[in-house]
C-alpha positions in Angstrom: 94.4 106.1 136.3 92.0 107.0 133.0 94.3 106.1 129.6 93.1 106.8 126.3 93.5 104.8 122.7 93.4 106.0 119.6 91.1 104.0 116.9 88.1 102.1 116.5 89.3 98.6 115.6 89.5 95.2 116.3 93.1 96.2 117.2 91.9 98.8 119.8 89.3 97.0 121.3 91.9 94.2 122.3 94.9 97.2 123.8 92.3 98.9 125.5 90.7 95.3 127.0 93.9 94.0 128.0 94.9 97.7 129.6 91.5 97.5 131.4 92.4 94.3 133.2 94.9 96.3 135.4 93.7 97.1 138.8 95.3 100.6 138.5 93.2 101.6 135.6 89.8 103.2 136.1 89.0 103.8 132.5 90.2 103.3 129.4 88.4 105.7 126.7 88.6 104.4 123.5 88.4 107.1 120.4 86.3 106.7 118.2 85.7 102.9 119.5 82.9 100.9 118.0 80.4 99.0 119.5 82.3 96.5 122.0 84.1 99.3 123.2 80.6 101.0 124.1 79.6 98.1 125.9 83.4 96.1 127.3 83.5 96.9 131.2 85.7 99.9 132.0 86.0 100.8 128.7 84.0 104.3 127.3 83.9 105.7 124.0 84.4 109.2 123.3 83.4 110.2 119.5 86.7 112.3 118.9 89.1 111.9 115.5 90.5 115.2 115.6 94.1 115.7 116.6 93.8 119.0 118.5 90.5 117.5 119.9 92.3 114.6 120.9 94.9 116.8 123.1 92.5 119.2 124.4 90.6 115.8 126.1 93.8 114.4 127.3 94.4 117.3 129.1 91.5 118.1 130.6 90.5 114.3 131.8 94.2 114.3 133.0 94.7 110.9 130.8 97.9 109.3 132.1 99.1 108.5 128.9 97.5 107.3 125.0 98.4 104.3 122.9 97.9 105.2 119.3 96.0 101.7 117.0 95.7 102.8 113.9 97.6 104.4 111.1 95.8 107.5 110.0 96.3 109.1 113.1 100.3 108.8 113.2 100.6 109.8 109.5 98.5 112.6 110.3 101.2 113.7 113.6 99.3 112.8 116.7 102.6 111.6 118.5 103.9 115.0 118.1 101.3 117.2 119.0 100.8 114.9 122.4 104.2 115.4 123.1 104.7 119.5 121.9 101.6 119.9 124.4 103.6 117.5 127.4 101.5 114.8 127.1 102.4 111.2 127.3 102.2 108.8 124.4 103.1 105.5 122.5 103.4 105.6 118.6 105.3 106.8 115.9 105.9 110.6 115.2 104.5 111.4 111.8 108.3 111.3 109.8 108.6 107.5 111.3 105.3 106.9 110.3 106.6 107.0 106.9 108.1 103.8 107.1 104.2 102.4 106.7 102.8 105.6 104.8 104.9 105.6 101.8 105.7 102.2 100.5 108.8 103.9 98.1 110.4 105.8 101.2 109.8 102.1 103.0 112.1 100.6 100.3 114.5 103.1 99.9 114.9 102.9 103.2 115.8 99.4 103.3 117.8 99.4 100.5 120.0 101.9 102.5 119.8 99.9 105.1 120.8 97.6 103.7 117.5 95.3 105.3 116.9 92.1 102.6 113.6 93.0 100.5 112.4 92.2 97.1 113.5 94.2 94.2 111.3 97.1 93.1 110.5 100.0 91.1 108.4 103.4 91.6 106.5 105.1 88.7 104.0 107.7 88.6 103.7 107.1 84.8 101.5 105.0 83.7 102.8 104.1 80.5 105.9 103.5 82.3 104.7 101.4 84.6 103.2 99.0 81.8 106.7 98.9 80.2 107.8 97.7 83.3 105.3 94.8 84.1 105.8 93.8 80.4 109.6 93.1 80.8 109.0 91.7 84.4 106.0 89.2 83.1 103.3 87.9 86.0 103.5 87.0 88.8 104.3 90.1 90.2 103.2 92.6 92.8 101.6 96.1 92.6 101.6 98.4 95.9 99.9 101.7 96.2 102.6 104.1 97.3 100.4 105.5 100.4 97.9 104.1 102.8 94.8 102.6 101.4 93.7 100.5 104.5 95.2 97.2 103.9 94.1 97.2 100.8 96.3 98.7 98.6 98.5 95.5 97.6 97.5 93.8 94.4 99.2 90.2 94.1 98.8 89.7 90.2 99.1 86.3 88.9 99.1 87.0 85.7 100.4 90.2 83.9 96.6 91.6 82.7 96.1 91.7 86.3 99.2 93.7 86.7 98.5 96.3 84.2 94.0 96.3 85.6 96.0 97.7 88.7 97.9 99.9 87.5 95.3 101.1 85.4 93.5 101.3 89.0 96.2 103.5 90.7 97.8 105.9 88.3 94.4 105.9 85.7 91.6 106.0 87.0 92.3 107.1 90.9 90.7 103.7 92.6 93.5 104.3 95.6 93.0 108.1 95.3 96.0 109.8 96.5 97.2 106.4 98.6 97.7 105.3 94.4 99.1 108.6 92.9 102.5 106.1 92.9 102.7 103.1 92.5 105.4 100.5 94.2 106.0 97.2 91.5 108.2 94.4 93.0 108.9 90.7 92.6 107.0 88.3 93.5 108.1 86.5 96.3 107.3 82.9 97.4 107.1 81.1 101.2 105.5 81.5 104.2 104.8 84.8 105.3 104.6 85.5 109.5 104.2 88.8 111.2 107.0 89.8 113.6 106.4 92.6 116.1 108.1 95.0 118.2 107.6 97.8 120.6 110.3 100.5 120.6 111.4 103.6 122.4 113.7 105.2 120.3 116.9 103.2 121.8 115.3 99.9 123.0 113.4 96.9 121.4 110.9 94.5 123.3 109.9 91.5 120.8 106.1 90.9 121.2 104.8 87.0 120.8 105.1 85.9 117.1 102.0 85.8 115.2 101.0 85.4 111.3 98.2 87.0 109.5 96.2 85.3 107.0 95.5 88.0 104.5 93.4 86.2 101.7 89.7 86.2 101.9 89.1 82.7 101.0 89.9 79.3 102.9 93.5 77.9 101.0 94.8 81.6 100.5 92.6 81.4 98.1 90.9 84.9 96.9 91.6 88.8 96.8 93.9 90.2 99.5 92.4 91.8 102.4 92.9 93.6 106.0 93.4 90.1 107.5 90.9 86.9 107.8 91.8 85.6 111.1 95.4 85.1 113.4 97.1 83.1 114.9 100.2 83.0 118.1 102.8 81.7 118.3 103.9 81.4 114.6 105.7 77.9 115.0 107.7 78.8 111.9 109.7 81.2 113.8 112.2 79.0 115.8 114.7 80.5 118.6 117.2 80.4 115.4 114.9 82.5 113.2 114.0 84.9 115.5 117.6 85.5 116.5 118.1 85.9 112.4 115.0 88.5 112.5 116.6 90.8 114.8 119.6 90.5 113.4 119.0 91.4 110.2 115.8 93.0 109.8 114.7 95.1 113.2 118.1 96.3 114.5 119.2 97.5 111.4 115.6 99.5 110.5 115.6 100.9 114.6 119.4 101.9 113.9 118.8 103.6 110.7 116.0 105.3 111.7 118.2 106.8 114.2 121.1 107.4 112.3 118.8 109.4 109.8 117.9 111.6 112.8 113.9 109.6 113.3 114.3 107.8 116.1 111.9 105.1 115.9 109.4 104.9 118.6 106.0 102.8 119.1 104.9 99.4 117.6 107.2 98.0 114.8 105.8 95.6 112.6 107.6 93.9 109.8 106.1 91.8 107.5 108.6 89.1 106.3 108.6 86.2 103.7 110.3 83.1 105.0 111.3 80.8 102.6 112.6 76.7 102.2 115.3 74.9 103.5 116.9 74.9 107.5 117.1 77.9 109.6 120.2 79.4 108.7 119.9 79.0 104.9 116.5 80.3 104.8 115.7 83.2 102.8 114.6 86.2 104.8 112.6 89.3 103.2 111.0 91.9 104.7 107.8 92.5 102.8 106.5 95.8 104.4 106.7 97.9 107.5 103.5 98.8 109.7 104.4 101.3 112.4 101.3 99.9 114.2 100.7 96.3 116.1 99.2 93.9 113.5 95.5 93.8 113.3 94.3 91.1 113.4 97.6 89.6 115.0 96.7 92.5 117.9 94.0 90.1 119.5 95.9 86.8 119.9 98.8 88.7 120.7 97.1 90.7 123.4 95.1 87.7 124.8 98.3 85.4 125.4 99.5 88.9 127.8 99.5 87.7 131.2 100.9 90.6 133.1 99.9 93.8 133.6 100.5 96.0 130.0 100.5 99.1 131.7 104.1 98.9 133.1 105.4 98.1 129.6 103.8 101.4 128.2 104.8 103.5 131.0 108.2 102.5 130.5 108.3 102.7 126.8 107.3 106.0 127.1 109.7 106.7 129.6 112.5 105.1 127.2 113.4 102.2 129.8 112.2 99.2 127.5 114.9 97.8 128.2 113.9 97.0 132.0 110.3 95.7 130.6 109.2 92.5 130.2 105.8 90.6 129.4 104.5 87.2 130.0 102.8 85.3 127.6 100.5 82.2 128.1 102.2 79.5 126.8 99.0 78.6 125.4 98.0 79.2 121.8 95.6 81.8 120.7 93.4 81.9 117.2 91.1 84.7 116.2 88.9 84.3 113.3 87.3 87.6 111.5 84.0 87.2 110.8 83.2 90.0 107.5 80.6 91.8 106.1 79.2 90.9 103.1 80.3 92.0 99.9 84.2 92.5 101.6 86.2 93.5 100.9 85.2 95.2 97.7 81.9 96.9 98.9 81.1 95.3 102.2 77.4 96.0 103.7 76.7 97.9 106.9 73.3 98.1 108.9 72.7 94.3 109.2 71.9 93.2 112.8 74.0 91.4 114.9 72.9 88.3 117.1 73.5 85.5 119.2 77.0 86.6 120.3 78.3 84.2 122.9 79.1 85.6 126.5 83.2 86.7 126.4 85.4 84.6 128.8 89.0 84.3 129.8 89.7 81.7 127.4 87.3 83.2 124.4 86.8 87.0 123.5 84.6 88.2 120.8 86.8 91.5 119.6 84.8 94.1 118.1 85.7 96.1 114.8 83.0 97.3 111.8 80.0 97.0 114.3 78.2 100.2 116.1 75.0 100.5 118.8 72.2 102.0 116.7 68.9 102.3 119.3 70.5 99.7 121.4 71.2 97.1 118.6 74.2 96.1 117.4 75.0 96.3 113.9 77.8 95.8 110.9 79.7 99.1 110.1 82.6 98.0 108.2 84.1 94.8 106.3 85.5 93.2 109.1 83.3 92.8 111.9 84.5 91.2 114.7 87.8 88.8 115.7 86.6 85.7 117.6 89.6 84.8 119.3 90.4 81.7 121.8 93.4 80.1 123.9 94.1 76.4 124.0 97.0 73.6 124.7 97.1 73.3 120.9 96.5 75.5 117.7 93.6 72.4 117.1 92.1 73.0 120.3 92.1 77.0 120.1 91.0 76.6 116.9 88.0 74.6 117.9 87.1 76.8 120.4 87.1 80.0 118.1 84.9 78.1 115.5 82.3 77.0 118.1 82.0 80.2 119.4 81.8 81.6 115.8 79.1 79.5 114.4 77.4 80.8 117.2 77.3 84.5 115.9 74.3 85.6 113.4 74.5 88.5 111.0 73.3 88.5 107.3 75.9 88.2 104.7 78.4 86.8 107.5 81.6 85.3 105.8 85.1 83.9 107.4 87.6 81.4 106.7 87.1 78.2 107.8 91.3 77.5 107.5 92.5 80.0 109.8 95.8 78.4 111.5 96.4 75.3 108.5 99.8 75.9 108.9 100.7 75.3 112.1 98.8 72.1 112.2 100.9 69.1 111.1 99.7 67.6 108.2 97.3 69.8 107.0 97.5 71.5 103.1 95.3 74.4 101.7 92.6 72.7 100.4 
């Protein structure tokens, strides 16, 4: 069979090389891609963004069916013109897509929902706004309303750095129309983890925990970015906690969205904010919703997959998850994002890329800002590749990733050299 996925990620290099490892696939085309997609085995790029392009190549390749990566593409309604021309895909339809492309409708939601979150406020006035953070005081955090690619969350320690981002969103058009509203909510403290699911309107299917590591400095330490490196399983999510998860934050959002008449299809991601104390007594809060898997929580995630991920999406598309299953490696897996330089405020493009070490079952070098220019590879974007790894032990996956890391050469390189602390007893953020 010949599938198709949407993006040109880190994210989408890892679905479309873990769909490629199925002996019923032929190729998997990957749109735009990047350049590991142009060079992975079975995988072939085809430089299409276009929505009605998009269906027009389904249909005449005869894809089997598309997995949508990133979130432009569902806010801009490619589930629904797949499915109004018969064709067969996985992601949200463009009004659940929502859930991730407006951070107010994403709250409103939950409070309806009645789904534990911080407490918030929307302005499109900026003098408003102000007021607000000034009766609020610092710490505090500022979200732009709409999708600004990871970027558009502002943790401000100190209330100048509130009203700079304000200033930012609703002045001087930084976020463009992603920051023609602004989102302020409390500041929240504990251990953030990333908890994803696939849906098909009815069912759920849990994916492997995984957390993110979203500052760009070792220590969380930094400005927010996309994500520095991930890792899976996310040992702060105990059988207990994950029970609590689904419990209160995914089966009420999946039911909502079909009470409300949007049945909630594709990846489900919620960002949560675990805090102190035992299991039960924890505090839960869900920090955001992505309607897309995590990236870079995507390439751990899809290297712990053991079993063929073609029969999950054929029967989430089908609306049978509920007869899928997936087994994961008990191993861990760690990816580390190696960025360009200058991210993630004005990262470089154009420097040359060397010395990248052969991929193997246990290590993967995941591709994401890079491109094929005359046959060499070169940056393209802020983060540039994922180098993720399995071992016994978040130390030993961890080892693995860095070696293979330290192998890579590209001027202006940057990456954490922290990424799972938390999982490793004993360790702090310094």
């Amino acid at each position: 069979m010949k599938l198709l996925v949407i993006g040109g990620g880190g994210r989408e290099h890892a679905l479309a090389w873990r769909l490629a490892q199925s002996q019923r696939v032929n190729t998997v085309f990957v749109a735009p891609g990047n350049g590991g997609t142009a060079t992975s085995p079975r995988l072939k790029n085809i430089a299409l963004t276009d929505v009605n392009a998009l269906v027009d190549f389904a249909r005449s390749e005869k894809i089997a069916f598309a997995v949508v990566g990133p979130e432009a593409p569902l806010a801009a309604g490619v589930v629904d013109a797949f499915r109004a021309a018969g064709l067969r895909i996985f992601g949200a339809t463009q009004a659940a897509a929502q859930l991730e492309s407006s951070k107010d409708y994403a709250k409103a939601f939950m409070v309806r929902n009645h789904i534990p979150t911080a407490h918030y406020a929307t302005f499109t006035d900026p003098e408003l706004a102000r007021q607000y953070i000034h009766e609020q005081g610092a710490p505090i955090v500022i979200k732009a309303d709409g999708l600004a690619a990871g970027k558009g969350v502002i943790v401000a320690m100190h209330e100048q750095e509130a009203l700079d981002a304000v200033n930012d969103m609703l002045g001087d058009g930084r976020f463009g129309e992603a920051g023609a509203r602004v989102v302020i909510e409390e500041f929240l403290t504990g251990e953030e983890a990333s908890f994803i699911v696939m849906c098909d309107g009815q069912h759920v299917l849990p994916l492997a925990t995984s957390q993110d590591h979203k500052r760009l400095k070792d220590g969380d330490e930094g400005p927010n970015t996309g994500g520095m490196g991930a890792y899976s399983p996310a040992p702060i999510v105990s059988p207990t906690l994950h029970n609590r998860i689904m419990r209160e934050v995914i089966l009420p959002t999946t039911q909502g969205m079909a009470k409300e008449g949007i049945p909630f299809s594709g990846f489900l991601y919620a960002g949560l904010m675990i805090g102190d104390g035992p299991d039960n007594t924890r505090s839960l809060k869900l920090l955001e919703y992505n309607c897309r898997l995590g990236d870079p929580e995507a390439q751990p995630i899809m290297m712990r997959i053991k079993n063929d991920l073609t029969e999950v999406f054929e029967l989430a598309i089908a609306g049978k998850l509920n007869e899928a299953h997936i087994d994961w490696d008990r191993r861990t897996a760690l990816g580390v994002v190696m960025a360009a330089a200058n991210y993630p405020e004005n990262p470089r493009s154009g420097d040359a890329i060397q010395q990248l070490p052969a991929d193997s079952e246990n290590c993967m070098v995941f591709h994401a800002g890079t491109t094929l220019k005359d046959g060499q590879l070169q940056t393209s974007g802020g983060r540039v590749l994922c180098v993720t790894a399995l071992g016994e032990s978040i130390r030993r996956a961890q080892d693995k990733a860095y070696a293979a890391a330290s192998q890579i050469q590209f001027e202006g390189k940057q990456f954490r050299t922290d990424i799972g602390w938390r999982a490793i007893p004993g360790s702090d953020a310094s």
